[in-house]
C-alpha positions in Angstrom: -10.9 -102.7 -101.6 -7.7 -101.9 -103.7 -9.4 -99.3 -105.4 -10.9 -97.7 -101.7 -7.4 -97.8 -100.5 -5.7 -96.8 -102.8 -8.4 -94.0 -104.1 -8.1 -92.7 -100.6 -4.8 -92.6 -100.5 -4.6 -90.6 -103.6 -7.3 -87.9 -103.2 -5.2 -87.1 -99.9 -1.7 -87.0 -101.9 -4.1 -84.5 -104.4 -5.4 -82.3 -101.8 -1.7 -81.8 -100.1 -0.6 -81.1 -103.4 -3.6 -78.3 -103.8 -4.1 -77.0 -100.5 -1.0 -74.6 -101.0 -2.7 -73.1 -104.1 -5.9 -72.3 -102.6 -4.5 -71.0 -99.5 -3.0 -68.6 -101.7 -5.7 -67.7 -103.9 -8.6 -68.0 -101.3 -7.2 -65.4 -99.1 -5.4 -63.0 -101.4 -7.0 -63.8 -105.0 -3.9 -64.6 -106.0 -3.0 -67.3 -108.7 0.2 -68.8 -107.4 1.6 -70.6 -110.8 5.2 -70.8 -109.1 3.5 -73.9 -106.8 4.7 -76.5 -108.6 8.6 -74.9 -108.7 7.7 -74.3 -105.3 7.3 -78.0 -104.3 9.9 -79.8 -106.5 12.4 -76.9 -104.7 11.5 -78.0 -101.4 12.4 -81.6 -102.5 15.8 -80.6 -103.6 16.9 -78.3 -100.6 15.8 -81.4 -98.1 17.9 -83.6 -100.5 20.9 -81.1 -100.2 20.2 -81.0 -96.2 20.3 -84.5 -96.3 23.3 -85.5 -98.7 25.6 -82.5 -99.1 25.3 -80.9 -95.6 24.9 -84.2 -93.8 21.9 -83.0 -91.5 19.8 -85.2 -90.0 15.5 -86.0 -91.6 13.9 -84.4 -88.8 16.1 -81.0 -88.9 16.5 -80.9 -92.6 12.2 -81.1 -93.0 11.7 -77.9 -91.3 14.7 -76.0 -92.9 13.1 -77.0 -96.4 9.7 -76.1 -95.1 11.3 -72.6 -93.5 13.4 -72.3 -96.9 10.1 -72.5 -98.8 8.0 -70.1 -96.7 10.8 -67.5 -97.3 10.5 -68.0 -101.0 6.8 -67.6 -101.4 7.1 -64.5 -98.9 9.8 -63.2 -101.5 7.9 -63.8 -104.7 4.7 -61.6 -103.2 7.1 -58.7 -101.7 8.9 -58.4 -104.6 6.8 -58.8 -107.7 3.4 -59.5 -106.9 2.7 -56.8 -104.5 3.5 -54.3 -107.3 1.5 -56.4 -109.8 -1.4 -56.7 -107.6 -4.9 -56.5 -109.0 -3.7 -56.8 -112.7 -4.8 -60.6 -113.0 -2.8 -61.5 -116.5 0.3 -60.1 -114.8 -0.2 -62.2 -112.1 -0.3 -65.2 -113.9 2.6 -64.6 -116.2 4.8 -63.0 -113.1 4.3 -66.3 -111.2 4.3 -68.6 -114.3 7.8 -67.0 -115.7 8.9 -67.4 -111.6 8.1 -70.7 -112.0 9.7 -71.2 -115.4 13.0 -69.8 -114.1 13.1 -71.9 -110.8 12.3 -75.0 -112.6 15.1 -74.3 -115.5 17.6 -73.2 -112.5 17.5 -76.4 -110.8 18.1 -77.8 -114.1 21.0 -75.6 -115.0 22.2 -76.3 -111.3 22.6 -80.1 -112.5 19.8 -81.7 -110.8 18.9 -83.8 -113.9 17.5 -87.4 -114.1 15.9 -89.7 -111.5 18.8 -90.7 -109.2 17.3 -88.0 -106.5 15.3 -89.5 -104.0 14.3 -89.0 -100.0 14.2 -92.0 -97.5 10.8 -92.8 -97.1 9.7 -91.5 -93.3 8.7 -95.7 -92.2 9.9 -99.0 -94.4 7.9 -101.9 -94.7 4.1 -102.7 -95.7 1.3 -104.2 -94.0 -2.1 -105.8 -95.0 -5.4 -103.9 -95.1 -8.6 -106.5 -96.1 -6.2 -108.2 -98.2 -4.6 -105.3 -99.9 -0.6 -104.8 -99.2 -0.1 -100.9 -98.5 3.0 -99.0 -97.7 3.7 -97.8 -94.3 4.6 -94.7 -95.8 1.7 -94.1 -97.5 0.0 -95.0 -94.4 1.6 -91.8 -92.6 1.0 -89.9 -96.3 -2.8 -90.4 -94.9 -2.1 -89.5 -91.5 -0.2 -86.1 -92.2 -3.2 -85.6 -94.8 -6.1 -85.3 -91.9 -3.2 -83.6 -89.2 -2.9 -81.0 -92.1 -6.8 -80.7 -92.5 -7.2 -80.3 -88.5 -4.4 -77.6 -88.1 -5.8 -75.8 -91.4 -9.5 -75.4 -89.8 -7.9 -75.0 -86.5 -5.8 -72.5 -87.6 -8.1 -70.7 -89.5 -10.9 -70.6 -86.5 -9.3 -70.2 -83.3 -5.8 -68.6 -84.2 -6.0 -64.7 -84.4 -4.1 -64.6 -87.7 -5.9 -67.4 -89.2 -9.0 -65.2 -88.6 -7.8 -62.5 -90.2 -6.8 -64.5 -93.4 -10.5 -66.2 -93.2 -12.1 -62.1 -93.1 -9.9 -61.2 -96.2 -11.1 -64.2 -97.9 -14.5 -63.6 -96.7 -14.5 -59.8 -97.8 -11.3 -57.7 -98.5 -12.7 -54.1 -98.1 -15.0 -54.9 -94.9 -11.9 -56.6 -93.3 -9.3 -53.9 -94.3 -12.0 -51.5 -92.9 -11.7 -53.1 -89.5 -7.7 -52.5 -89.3 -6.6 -55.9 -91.4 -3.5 -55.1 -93.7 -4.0 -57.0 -97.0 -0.4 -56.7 -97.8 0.5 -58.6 -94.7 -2.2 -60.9 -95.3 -1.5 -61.6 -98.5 2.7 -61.9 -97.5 1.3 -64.5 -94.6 -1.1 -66.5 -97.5 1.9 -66.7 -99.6 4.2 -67.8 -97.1 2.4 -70.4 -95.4 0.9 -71.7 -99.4 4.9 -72.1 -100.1 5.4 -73.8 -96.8 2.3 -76.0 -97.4 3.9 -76.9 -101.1 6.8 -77.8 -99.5 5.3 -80.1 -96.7 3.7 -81.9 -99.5 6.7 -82.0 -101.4 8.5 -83.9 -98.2 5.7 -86.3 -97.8 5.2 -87.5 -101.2 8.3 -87.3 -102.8 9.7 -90.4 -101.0 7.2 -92.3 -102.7 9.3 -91.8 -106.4 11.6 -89.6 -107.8 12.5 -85.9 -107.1 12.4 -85.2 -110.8 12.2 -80.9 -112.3 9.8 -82.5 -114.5 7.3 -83.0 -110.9 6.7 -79.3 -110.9 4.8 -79.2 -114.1 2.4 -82.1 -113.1 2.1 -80.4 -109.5 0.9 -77.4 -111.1 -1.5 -79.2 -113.2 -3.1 -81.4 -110.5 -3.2 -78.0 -107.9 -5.2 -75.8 -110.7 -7.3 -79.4 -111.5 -8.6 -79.6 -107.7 -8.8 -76.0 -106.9 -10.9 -75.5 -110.5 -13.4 -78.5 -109.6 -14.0 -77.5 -105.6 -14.6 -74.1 -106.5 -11.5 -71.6 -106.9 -10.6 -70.3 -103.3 -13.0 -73.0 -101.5 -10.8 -75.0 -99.0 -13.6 -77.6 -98.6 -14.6 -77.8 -102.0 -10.7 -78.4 -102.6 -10.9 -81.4 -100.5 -14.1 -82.8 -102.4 -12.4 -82.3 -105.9 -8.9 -83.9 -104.7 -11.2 -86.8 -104.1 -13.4 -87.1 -107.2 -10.0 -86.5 -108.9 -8.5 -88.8 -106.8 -11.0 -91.7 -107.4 -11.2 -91.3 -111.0 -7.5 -91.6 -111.8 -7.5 -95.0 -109.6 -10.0 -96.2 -111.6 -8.1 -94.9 -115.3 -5.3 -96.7 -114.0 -7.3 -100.3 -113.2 -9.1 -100.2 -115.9 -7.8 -98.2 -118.7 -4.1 -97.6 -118.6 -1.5 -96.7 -115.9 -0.5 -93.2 -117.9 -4.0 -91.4 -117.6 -3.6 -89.4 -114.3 -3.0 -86.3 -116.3 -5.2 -86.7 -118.9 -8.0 -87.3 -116.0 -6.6 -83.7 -114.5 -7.4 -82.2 -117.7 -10.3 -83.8 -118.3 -11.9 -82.4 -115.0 -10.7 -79.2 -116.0 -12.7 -78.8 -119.3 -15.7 -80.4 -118.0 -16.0 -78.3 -115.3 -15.3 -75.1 -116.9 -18.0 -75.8 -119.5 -21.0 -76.9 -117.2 -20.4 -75.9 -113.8 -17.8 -72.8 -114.3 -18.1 -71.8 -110.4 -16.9 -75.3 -109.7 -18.3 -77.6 -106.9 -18.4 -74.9 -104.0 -17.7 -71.7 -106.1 -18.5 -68.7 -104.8 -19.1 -66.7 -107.9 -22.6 -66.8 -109.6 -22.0 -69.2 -113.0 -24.1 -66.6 -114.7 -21.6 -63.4 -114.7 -18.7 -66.5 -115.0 -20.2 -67.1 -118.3 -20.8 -63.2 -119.4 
């Protein structure tokens, strides 16, 4: 039962931490490598809102969520859109974005682990024996609202259509009146925001730490690699096969293996199933 809790509890912290990335990269095609930088910024500015400025939690998460949006809308309107369609300048643009947010914080003194949020409910309760954070309970909770809105979103909303007929096919939905551009700004906004709301949820559980941004990154390109790059279900699938597996490292082998697990699922993937779990592309021209 531990590890089923537990397991469960992180494939959903995994898939928050991914969803962001494949937004971005399912609709436009566009490698976001700033996500991580992305997330551990959100952690900070609600930190700031919360300790500096003095705002209450429930005005502070939406101005971090907002603040993030605008920067994922300002990395694709002023570098990616002119790098667009060159794919190894899209990586290093959004890597050396990353890079330089991560090393700003730094430089801006947000060093060491005395950062932390208040977690959103104190106190723990039993499930079949197993003692489990209320906050952890609500990590799952905002996990499957997150899901819902997604596919809600992306099926009944007029926008969210639009993103689902660029992901579908670029040139038959840009034939029909669909500006990729805006599209793409929209993907990259709501992937930041998505980071960010991630951020907000999970950072409570530890330490806001520059260092986070780096493993975020890592765990985002893990999930999105093994469910198929730009597959939202196939995401989900990955965050728990992940999600179970590192459980499991850490009961039976040693508590430091998450990464190593991340990787792991990287390089096995890429050499036997290169299209990943719900891949799109045919493993044949992957491997040519």
């Amino acid at each position: 039962m531990e590890v089923l809790i537990y397991g469960t509890i992180n494939s959903i912290a995994l898939a928050l931490m991914a969803l962001g990335f494949t937004l971005v990269y399912g609709v436009s095609r566009l490698p976001n490598f700033a996500h991580g930088a992305i997330y551990v910024t959100a952690g900070f500015i609600t930190w700031v809102l919360l300790n500096r400025l003095g705002l209450p939690y429930p005005l502070a998460i939406p101005l971090a969520l907002l603040g993030t949006a605008l920067i994922g809308v300002a990395i694709y309107r002023v570098v990616l859109i002119r790098v667009r369609g060159m794919e190894m300048s899209e990586v290093i643009a959004t890597y050396a974005i990353g890079l330089a947010v991560l090393e700003a914080l730094r430089w801006a003194g947000f060093k060491g682990m005395t950062y932390t949020l208040p977690v959103f409910l104190s106190g723990s309760v039993e499930i079949f024996g197993v003692p489990v954070d209320l906050h952890r309970l609500v990590v799952l909770a905002v996990g499957a609202l997150i899901f819902l809105g997604i596919w809600a979103f992306t099926h009944h909303i007029r926008l969210g259509l639009a993103l689902r007929g660029i992901a579908q096919d670029e040139w038959a939905a840009m034939m029909l009146g669909i500006d990729s551009d805006f599209t793409a700004t929209v993907a990259l906004g709501l992937g930041s925001a998505l980071a960010g709301l991630a951020a907000v949820v999970l950072l409570p559980l530890g330490n806001i730490v520059v260092e986070a941004g780096y493993s975020v990154l890592i765990f985002a390109i893990a999930v999105c690699i093994v469910g198929g790059l730009g597959s939202w279900a196939g995401a989900v699938l990955a965050a728990f096969v992940i999600g179970f597996a590192q459980i499991l490292s850490v009961k039976y082998i040693a508590s430091h293996f998450h990464m190593v697990i991340a990787i792991l699922a990287i390089i096995v993937t890429l050499i036997f199933k290169p299209s990943g779990l719900f891949g799109r592309q045919k493993e044949l021209e992957e491997r040519v």
